[in-house]
C-alpha positions as CSV (number, residue, x, y, z in Angstrom):
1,X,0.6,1.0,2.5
2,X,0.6,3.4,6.0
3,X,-1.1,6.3,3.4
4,X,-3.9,3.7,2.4
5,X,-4.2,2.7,6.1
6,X,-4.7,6.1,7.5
7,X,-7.0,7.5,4.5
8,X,-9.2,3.8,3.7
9,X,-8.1,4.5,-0.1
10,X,-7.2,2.1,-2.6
11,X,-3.8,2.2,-4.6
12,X,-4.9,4.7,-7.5
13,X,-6.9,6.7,-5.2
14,X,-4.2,7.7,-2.3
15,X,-4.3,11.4,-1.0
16,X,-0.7,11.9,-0.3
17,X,-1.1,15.4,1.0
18,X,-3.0,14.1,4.1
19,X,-0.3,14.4,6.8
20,X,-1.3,12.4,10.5
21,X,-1.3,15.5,12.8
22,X,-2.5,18.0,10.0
23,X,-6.1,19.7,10.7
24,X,-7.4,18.3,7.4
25,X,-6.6,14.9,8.2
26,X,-8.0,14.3,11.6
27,X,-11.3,13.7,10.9
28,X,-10.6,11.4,7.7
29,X,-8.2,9.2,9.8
30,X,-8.8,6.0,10.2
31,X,-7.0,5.1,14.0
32,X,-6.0,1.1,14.7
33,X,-6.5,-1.0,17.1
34,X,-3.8,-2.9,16.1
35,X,-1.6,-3.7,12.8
36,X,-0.3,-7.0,11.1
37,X,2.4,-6.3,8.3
38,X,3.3,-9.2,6.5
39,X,6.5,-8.7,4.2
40,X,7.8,-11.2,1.5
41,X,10.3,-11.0,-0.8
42,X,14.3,-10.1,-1.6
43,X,15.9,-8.2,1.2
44,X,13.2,-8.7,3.8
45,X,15.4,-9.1,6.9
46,X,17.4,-5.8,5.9
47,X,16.5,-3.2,7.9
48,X,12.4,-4.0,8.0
49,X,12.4,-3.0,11.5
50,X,13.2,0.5,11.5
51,X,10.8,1.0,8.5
52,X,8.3,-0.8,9.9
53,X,8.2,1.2,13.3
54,X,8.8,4.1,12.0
55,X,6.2,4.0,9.8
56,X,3.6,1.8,11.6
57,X,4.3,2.4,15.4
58,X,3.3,5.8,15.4
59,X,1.3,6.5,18.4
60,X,-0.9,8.6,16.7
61,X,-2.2,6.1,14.2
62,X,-3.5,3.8,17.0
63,X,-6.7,4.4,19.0
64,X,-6.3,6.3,22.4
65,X,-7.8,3.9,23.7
66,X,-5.4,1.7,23.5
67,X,-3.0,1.5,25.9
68,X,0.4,0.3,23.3
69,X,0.3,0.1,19.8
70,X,0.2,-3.6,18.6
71,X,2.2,-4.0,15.7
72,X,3.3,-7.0,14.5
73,X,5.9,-7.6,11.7
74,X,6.1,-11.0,9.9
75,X,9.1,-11.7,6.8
76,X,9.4,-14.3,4.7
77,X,12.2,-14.4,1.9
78,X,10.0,-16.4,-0.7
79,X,8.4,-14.0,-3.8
80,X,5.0,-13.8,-3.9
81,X,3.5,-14.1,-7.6
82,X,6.7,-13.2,-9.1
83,X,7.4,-10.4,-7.6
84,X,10.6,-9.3,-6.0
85,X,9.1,-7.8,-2.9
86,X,5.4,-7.4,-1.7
87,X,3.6,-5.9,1.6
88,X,0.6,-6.6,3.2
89,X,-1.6,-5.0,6.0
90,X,-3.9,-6.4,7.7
91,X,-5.4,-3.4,10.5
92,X,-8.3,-3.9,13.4
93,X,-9.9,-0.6,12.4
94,X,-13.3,0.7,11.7
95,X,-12.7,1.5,8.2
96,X,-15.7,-1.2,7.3
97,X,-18.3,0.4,9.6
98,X,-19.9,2.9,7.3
99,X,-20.2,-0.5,4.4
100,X,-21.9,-2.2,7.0
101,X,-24.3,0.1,7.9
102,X,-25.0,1.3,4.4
103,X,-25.6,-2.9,3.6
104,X,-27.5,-2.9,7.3
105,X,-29.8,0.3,5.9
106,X,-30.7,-1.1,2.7
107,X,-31.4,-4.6,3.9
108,X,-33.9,-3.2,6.4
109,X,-35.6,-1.5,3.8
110,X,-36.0,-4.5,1.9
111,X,-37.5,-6.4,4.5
112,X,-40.0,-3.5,5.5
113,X,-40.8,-3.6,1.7
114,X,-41.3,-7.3,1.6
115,X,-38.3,-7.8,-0.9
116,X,-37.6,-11.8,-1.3
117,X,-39.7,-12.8,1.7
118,X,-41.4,-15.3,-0.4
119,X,-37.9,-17.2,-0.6
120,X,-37.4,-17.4,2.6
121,X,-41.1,-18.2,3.6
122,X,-40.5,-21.3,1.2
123,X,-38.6,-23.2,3.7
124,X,-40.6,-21.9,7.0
125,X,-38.6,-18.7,7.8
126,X,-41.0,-16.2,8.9
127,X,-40.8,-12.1,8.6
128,X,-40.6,-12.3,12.0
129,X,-37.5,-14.3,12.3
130,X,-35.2,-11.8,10.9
């Protein structure tokens, strides 16, 4: 989960050999604000804290910015789905800027092209509204 936080990579598409600290990886980081892990499963409450800091409170995965790292850890001993254990991260990070503006590009080319004005215009919302 830290390797898919620091890269913004899905599961089959991880780059283990990006290290934090390596030349290669500082400009493909993605730094926090702050991090949520929520763990659930068998054997939550055994020795979560040390991984979790040690792999989560990093300084150098957390925006200089920022003061402290803010990591919060949650547990709960209930499965999830089945499953005997499962993670989850939820980061404040910028890894949905670049999305937005490629949505926030194509949308204004749209609207300078005229694109579905007319569905808009049906219920009195003018060009000039957006």
């Amino acid at each position: 989960m830290r390797q898919m936080l620091l890269t913004n990579s899905s599961e089959n598409k991880v780059n283990w050999t990006l290290k934090v600290g390596s030349p290669a990886m500082r400009p493909k980081l993605i730094k926090s604000v702050g991090n949520l892990v929520y763990l659930r499963g068998d054997g939550v409450f055994e020795k979560t804290t040390e991984v979790c800091d040690s792999l989560f409170a990093d300084r150098d995965i957390y925006a200089r910015e920022i003061p402290s790292c803010d990591l919060k850890v949650f547990r709960d001993s209930h499965r999830m789905f089945g499953h005997e254990k499962v993670v989850s991260v939820l980061s404040n990070n910028q890894s949905m800027v670049h999305p937005i503006e490629r949505s926030l590009r194509k949308a204004i080319i749209m609207l300078k092209e005229g694109a579905f004005l007319h569905h808009f215009e049906k219920f009195g919302v003018q060009r000039d509204d957006f």
